[in-house]
KEKE-3310 file (N, C-alpha, C; in steps of 0.2 Angstrom, whole numbers, plus 5000, padded with zeros to 4 digits):
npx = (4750:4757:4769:4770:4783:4789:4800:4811:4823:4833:4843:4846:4853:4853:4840:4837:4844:4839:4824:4827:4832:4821:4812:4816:4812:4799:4793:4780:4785:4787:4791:4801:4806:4807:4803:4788:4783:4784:4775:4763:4761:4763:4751:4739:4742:4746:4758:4766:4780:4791:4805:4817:4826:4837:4845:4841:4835:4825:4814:4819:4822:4820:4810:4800:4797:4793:4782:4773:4770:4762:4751:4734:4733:4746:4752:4755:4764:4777:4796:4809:4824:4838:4855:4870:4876:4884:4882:4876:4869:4861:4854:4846:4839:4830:4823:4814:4811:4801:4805:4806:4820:4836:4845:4863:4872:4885:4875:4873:4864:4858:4858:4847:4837:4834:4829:4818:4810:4809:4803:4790:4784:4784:4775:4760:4759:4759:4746:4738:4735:4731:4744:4743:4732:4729:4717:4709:4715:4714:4714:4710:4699:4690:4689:4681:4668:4668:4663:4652:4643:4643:4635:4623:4617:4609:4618:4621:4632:4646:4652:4666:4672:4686:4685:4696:4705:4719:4722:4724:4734:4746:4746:4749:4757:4763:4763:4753:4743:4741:4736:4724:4717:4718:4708:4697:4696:4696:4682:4672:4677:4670:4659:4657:4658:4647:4637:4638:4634:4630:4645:4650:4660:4676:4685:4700:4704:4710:4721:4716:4700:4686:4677:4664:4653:4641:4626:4613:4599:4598:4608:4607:4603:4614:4626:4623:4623:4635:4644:4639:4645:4658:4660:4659:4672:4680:4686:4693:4708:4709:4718:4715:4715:4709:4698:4693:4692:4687:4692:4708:4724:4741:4754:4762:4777:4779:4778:4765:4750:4737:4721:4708:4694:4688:4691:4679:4668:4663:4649:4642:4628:4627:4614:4614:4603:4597:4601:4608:4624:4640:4652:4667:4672:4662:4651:4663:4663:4651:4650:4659:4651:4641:4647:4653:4642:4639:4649:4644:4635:4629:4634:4631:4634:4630:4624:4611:4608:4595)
npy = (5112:5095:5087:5071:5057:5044:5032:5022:5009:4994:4995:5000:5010:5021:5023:5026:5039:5046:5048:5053:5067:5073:5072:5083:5091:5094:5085:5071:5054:5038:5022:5010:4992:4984:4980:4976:4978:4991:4994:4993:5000:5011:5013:5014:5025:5035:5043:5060:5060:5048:5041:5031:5016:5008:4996:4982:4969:4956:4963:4976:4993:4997:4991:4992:5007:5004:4997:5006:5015:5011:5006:5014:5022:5026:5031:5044:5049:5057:5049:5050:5042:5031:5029:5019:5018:5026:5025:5030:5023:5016:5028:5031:5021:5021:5034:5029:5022:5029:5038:5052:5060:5056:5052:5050:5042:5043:5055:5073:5081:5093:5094:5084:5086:5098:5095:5087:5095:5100:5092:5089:5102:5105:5093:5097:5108:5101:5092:5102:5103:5088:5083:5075:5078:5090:5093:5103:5096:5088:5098:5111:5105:5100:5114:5121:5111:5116:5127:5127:5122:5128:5138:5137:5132:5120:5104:5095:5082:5071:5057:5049:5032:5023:5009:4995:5000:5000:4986:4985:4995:4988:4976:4983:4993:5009:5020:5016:5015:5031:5035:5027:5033:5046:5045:5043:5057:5062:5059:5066:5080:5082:5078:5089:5101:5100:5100:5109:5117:5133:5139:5124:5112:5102:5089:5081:5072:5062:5049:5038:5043:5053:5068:5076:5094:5101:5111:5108:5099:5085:5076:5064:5053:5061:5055:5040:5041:5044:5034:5023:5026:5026:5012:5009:5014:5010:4995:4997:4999:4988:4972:4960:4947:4947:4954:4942:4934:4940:4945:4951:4946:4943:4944:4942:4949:4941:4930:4924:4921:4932:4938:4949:4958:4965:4984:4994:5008:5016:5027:5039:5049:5061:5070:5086:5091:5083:5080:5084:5092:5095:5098:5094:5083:5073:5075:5066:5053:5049:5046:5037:5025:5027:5024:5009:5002:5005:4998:4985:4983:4975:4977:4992:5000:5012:5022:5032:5045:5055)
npz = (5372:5378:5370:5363:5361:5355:5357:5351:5352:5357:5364:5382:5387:5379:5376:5390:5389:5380:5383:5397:5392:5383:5392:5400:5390:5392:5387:5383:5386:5377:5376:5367:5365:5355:5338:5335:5347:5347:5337:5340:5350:5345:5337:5347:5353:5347:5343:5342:5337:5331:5336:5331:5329:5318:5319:5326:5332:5326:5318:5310:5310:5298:5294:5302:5299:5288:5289:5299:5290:5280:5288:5292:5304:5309:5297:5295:5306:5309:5309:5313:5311:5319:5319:5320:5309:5292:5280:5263:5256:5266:5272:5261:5259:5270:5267:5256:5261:5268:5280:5288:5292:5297:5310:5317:5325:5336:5345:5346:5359:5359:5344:5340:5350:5341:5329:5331:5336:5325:5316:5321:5321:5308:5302:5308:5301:5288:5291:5288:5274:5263:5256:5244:5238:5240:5245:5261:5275:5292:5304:5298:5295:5307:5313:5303:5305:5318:5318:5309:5317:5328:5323:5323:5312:5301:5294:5280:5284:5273:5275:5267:5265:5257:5259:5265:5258:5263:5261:5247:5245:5250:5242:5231:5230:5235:5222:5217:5224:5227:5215:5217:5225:5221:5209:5217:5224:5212:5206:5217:5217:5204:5209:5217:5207:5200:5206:5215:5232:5239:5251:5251:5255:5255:5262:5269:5279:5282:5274:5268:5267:5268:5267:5265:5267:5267:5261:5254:5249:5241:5244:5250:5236:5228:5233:5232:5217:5217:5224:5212:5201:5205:5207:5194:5190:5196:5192:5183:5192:5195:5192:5179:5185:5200:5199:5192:5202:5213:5225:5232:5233:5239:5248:5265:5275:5282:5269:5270:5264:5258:5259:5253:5251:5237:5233:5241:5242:5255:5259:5274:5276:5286:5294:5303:5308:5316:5328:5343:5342:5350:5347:5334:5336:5343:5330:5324:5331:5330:5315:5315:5319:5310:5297:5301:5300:5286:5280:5286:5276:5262:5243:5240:5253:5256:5271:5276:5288:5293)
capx = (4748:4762:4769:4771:4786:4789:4808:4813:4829:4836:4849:4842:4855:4850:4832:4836:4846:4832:4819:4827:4833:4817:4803:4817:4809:4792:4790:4780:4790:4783:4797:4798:4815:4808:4798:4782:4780:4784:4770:4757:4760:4761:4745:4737:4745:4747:4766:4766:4784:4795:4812:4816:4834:4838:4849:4837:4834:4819:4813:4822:4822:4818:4803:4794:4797:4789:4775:4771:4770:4757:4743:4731:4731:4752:4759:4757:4767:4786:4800:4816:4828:4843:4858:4876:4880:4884:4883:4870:4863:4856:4850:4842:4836:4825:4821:4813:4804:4796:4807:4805:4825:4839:4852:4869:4876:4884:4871:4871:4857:4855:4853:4843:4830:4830:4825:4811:4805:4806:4798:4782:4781:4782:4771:4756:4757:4756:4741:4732:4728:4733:4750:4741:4727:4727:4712:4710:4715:4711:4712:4705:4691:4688:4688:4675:4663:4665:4660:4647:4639:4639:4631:4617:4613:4609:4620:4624:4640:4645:4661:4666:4679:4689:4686:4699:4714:4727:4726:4725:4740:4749:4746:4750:4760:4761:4761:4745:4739:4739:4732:4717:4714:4716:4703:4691:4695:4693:4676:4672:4678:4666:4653:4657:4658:4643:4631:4640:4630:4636:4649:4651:4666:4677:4692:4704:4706:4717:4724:4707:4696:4686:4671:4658:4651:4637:4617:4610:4594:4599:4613:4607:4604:4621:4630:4622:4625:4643:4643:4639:4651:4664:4662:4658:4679:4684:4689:4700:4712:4712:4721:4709:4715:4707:4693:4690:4694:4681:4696:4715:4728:4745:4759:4764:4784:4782:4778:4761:4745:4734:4716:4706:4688:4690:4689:4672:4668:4657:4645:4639:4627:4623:4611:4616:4597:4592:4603:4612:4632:4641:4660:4669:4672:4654:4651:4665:4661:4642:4652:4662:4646:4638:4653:4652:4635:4640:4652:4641:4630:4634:4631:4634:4639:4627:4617:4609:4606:4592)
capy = (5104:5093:5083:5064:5056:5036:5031:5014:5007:4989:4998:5004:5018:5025:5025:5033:5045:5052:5049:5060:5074:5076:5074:5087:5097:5096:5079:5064:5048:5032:5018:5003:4989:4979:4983:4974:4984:5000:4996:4993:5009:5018:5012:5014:5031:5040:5049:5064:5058:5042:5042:5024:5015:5004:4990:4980:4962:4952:4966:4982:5002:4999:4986:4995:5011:5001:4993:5012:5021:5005:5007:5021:5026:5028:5033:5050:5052:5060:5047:5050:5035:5034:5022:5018:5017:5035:5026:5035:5018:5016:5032:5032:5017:5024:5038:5026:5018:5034:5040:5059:5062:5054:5054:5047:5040:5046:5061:5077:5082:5099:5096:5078:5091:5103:5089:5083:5098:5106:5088:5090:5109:5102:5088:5098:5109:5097:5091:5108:5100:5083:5083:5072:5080:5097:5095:5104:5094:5086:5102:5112:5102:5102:5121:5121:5110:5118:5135:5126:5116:5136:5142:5132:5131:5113:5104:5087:5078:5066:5055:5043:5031:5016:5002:4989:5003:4996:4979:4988:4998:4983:4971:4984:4997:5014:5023:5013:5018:5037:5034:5026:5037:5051:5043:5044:5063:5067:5057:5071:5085:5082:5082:5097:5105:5101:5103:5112:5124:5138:5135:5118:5111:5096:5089:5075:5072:5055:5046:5036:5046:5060:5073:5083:5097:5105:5113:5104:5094:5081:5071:5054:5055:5062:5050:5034:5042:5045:5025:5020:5030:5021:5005:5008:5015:5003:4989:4999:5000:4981:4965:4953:4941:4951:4955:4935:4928:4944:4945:4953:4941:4945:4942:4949:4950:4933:4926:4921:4924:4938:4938:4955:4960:4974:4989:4997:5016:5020:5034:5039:5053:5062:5077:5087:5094:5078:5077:5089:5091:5101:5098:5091:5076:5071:5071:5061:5047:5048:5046:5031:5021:5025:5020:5004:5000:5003:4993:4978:4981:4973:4981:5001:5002:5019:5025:5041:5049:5060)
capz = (5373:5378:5363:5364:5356:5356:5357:5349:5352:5360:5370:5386:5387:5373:5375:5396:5388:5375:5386:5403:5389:5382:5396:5404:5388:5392:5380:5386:5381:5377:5374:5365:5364:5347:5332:5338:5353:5344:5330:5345:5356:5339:5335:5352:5357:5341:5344:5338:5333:5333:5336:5330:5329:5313:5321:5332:5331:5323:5314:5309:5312:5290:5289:5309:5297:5281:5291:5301:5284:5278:5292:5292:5310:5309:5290:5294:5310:5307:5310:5315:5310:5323:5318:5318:5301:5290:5272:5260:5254:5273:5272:5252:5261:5275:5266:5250:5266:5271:5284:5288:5294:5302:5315:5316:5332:5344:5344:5352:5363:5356:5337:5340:5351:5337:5324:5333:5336:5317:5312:5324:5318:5299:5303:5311:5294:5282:5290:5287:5267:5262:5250:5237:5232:5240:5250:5267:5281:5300:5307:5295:5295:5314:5314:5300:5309:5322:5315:5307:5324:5332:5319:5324:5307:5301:5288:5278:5284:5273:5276:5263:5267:5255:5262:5263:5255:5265:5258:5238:5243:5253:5235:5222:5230:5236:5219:5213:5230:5227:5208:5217:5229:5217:5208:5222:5223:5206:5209:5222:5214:5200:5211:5219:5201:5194:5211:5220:5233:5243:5257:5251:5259:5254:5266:5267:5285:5283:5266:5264:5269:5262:5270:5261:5273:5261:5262:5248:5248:5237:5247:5249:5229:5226:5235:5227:5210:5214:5223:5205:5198:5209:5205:5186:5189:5200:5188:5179:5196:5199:5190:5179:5193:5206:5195:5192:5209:5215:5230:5231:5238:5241:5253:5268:5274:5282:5265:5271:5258:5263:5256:5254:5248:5235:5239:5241:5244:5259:5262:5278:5274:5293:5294:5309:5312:5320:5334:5344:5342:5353:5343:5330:5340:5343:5325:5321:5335:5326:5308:5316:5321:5302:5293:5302:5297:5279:5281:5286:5271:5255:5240:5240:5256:5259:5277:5277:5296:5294)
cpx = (4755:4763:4771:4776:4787:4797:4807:4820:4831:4841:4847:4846:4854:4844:4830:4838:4844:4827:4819:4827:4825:4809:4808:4814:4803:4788:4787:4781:4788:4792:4795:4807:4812:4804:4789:4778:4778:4778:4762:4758:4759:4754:4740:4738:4745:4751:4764:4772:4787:4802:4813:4825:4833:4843:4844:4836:4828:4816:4816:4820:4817:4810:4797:4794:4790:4780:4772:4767:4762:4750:4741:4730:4742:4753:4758:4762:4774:4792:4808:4822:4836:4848:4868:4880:4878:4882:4876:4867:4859:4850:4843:4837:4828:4821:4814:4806:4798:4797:4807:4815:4828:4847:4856:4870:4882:4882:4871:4864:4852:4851:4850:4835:4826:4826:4819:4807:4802:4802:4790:4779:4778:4775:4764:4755:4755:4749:4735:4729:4734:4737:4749:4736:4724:4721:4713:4712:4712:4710:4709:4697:4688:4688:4681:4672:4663:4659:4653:4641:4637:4637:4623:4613:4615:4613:4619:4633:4642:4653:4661:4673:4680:4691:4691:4708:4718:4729:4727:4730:4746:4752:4749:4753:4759:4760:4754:4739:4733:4737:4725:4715:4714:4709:4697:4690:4694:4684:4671:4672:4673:4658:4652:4655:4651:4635:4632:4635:4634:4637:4648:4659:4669:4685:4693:4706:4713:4718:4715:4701:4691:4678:4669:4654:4646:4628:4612:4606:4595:4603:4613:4607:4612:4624:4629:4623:4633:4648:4644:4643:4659:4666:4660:4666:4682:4687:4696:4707:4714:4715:4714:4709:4711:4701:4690:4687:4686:4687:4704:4717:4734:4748:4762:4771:4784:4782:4771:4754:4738:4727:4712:4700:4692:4688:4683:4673:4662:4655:4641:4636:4624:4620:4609:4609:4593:4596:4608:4621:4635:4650:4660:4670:4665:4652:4655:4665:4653:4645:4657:4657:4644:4642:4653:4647:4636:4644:4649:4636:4631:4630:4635:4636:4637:4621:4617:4604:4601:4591)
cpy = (5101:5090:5076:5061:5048:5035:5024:5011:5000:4990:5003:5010:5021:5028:5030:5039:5050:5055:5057:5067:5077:5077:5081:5096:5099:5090:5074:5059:5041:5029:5010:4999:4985:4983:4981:4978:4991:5000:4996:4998:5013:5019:5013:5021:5036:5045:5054:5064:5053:5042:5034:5021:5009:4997:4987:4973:4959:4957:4974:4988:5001:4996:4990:5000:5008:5001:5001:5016:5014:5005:5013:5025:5029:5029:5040:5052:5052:5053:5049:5044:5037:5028:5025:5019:5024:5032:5027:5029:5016:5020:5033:5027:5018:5030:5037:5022:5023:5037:5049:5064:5055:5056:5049:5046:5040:5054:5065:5080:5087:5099:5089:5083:5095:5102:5088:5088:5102:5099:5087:5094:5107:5098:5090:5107:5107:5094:5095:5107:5094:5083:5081:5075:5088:5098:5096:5098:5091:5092:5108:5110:5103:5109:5124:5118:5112:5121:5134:5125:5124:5140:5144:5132:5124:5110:5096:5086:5073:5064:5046:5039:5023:5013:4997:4994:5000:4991:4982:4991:4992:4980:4975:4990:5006:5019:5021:5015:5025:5036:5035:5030:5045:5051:5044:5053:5065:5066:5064:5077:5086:5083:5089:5102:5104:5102:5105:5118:5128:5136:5129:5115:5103:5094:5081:5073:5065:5053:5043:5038:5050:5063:5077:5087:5102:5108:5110:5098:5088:5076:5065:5052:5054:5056:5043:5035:5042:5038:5021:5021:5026:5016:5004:5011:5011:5000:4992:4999:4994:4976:4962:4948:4942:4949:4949:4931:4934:4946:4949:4950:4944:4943:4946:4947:4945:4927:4921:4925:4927:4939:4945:4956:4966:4977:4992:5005:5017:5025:5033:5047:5056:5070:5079:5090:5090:5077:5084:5086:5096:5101:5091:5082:5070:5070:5067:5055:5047:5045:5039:5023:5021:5022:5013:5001:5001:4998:4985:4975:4977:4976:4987:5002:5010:5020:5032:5041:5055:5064)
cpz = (5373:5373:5366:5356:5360:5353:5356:5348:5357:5367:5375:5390:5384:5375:5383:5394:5387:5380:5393:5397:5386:5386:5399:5398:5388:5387:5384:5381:5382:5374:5373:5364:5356:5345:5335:5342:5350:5341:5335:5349:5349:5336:5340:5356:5352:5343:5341:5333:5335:5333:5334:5326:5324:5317:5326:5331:5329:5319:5315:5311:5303:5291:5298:5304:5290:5285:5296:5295:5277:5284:5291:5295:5312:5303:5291:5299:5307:5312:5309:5315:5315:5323:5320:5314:5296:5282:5266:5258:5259:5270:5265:5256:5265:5273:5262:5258:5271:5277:5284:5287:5298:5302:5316:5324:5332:5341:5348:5354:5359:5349:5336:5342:5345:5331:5325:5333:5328:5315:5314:5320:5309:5298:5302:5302:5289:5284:5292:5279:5264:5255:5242:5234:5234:5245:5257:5271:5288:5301:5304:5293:5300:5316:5309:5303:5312:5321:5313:5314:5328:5330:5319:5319:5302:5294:5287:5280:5281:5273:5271:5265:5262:5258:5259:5256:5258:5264:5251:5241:5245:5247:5230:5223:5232:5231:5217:5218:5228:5220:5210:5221:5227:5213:5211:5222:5218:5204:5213:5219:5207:5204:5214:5215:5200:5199:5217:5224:5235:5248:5257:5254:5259:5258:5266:5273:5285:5276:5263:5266:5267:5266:5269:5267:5267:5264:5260:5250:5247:5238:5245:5240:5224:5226:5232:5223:5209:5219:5217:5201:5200:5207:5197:5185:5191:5197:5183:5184:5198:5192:5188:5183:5197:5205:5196:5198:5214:5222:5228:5237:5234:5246:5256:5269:5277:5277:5266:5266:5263:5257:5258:5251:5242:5236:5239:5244:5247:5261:5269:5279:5281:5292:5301:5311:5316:5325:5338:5345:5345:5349:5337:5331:5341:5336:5323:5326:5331:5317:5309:5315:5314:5298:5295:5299:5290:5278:5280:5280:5264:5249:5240:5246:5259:5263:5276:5285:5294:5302)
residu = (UNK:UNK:UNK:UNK:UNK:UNK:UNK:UNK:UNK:UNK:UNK:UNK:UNK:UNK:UNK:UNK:UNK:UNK:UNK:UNK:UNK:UNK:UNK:UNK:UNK:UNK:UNK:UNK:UNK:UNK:UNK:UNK:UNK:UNK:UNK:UNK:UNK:UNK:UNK:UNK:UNK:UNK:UNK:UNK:UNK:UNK:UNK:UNK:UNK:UNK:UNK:UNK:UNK:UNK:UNK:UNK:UNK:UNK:UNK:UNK:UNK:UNK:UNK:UNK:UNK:UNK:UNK:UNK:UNK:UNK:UNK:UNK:UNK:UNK:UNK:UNK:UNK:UNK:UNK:UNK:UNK:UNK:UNK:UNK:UNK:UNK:UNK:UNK:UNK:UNK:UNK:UNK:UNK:UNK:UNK:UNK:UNK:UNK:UNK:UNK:UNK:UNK:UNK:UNK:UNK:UNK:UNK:UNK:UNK:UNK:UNK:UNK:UNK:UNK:UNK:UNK:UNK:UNK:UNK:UNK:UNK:UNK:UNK:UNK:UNK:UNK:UNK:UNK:UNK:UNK:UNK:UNK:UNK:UNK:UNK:UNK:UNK:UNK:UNK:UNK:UNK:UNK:UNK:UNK:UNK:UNK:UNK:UNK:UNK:UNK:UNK:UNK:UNK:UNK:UNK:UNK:UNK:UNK:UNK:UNK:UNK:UNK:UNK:UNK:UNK:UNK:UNK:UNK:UNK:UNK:UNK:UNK:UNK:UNK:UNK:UNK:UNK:UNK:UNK:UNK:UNK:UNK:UNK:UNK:UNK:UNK:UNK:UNK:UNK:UNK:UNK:UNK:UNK:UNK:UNK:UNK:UNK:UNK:UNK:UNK:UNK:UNK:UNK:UNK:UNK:UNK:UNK:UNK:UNK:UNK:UNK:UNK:UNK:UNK:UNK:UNK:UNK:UNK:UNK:UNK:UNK:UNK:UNK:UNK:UNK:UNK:UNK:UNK:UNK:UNK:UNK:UNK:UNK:UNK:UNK:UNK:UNK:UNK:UNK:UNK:UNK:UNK:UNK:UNK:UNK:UNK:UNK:UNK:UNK:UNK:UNK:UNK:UNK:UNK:UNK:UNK:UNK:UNK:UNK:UNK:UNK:UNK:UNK:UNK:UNK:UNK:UNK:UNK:UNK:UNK:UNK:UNK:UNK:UNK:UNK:UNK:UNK:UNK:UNK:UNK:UNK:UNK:UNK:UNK:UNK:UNK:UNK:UNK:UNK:UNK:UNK:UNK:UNK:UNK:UNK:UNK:UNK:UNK:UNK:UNK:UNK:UNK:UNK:UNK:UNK:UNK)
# end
């Protein structure tokens, strides 16, 4: 499959350069001149990498990298930082921002190529099980349902998703982030331990995310017990501010105040005997639409699909 890389730079030699060198290696090349643009194709196209340049006017190569690594549809993808400047506080810099690698200008062709490609190859590794807490994978996960959907033996899919994580990591930071979201895991893990059946299956497809794939009678149940569980932890992760006001507010980089529900943990409990699914795809467009609807609930936040 071809790969898609998204080039960000100002200088539109630059970005002809990359672009011929690399569609001549078989890469299709999305291109952007400011931060704005880049953060909307990257959200909209999903690179498989970004090539992205630190000098640029109105916002930087650092705060496009910051604000990439802050949404939930881009902080996974591999950036490439690509600047003028060689002195290691740049780079500490971009590094601290969640930068994958970078390249120094004036770049040769060959070892910019070899970059990009050893950062896809890494990339598409790491998300075989999520670095934080160890659980399988996106692709991992879409090869077990398959397996499952051609088994044509019926199962529970359940997909929990933290609601509203991106403004609690926004407000209180990327370490308080993974605490909370560890927290949700070890949530999980406890249920798997104490009712676990056979070929129960637990995965991490994206940072807040999380997909039980189990036999077990008992779902809709579980799920509301480990709902209650949630918000009887919850409070220990927010500010008595928060707690008081029942909201999280925060500032974003214009200095404008940025208001937020806490965070809530939705279940969407689907039982694949009621409908047929031919791929992993199909379930997860049926898990998008349930998710919604918990969403709009208020309360727990739990639909079960029989």
């Amino acid at each position: 499959m071809q790969k898609k890389v998204l080039v960000v730079d100002d200088e539109p030699h630059i970005v002809k350069a990359i672009r011929f060198y690399l569609e001549d290696e078989d890469f299709e090349v999305l291109t952007a001149t400011e931060g704005g643009e880049a953060l909307e194709l990257a959200e909209k196209h999903q690179p498989d990498l970004i090539i992205l340049d630190v000098m640029m006017p109105c916002m930087d190569g650092f705060e496009v990298c910051r604000e990439l690594r802050l949404r939930s549809r881009t902080r996974l993808i591999p950036v490439i930082l690509l600047t003028a400047r060689e002195s290691v506080e740049d780079k500490v810099r971009g590094f601290e921002l969640g930068a994958d690698d970078y390249v120094t200008k004036p770049f040769n062709n060959r070892e910019l190529l070899a970059r990009v490609k050893s950062r896809i190859r890494r990339s598409e590794a790491e998300l075989s099980s999520h670095p934080l807490t160890g659980l399988p994978g996106a692709n991992l996960l879409e090869k077990e349902v398959n397996e499952r959907l051609q088994s044509g033996q019926p199962f529970w899919a359940v997909f929990f998703v933290v609601d509203d994580y991106d403004h609690y990591r926004r407000a209180y930071g990327l370490q308080q982030g993974r605490l909370f979201l560890r927290f949700v895991a070890q949530l999980l893990d406890r249920l798997m331990r104490d009712a676990a059946g056979p070929g129960d299956f637990l995965a991490q497809p994206i940072e807040d995310e999380f997909v039980l794939l189990t036999r077990r009678g008992d779902v809709p149940e579980s799920c509301r017990g480990l709902l209650e569980q949630f918000e009887q932890g919850r409070d220990s992760f927010l500010p008595q501010a928060a707690l008081a006001q029942g909201e999280i507010v925060y500032y974003d980089f214009k200095g404008n105040a940025v208001h937020s529900p806490l965070p809530r943990l939705l279940a969407a409990c689907l039982s694949t005997g009621s409908r047929f699914l031919a791929s992993y795809s199909a379930l997860s467009a049926w898990a998008a639409q349930a998710v919604m609807q918990a969403r709009a609930q208020k309360g727990t936040g739990l639909v079960v699909e029989e």
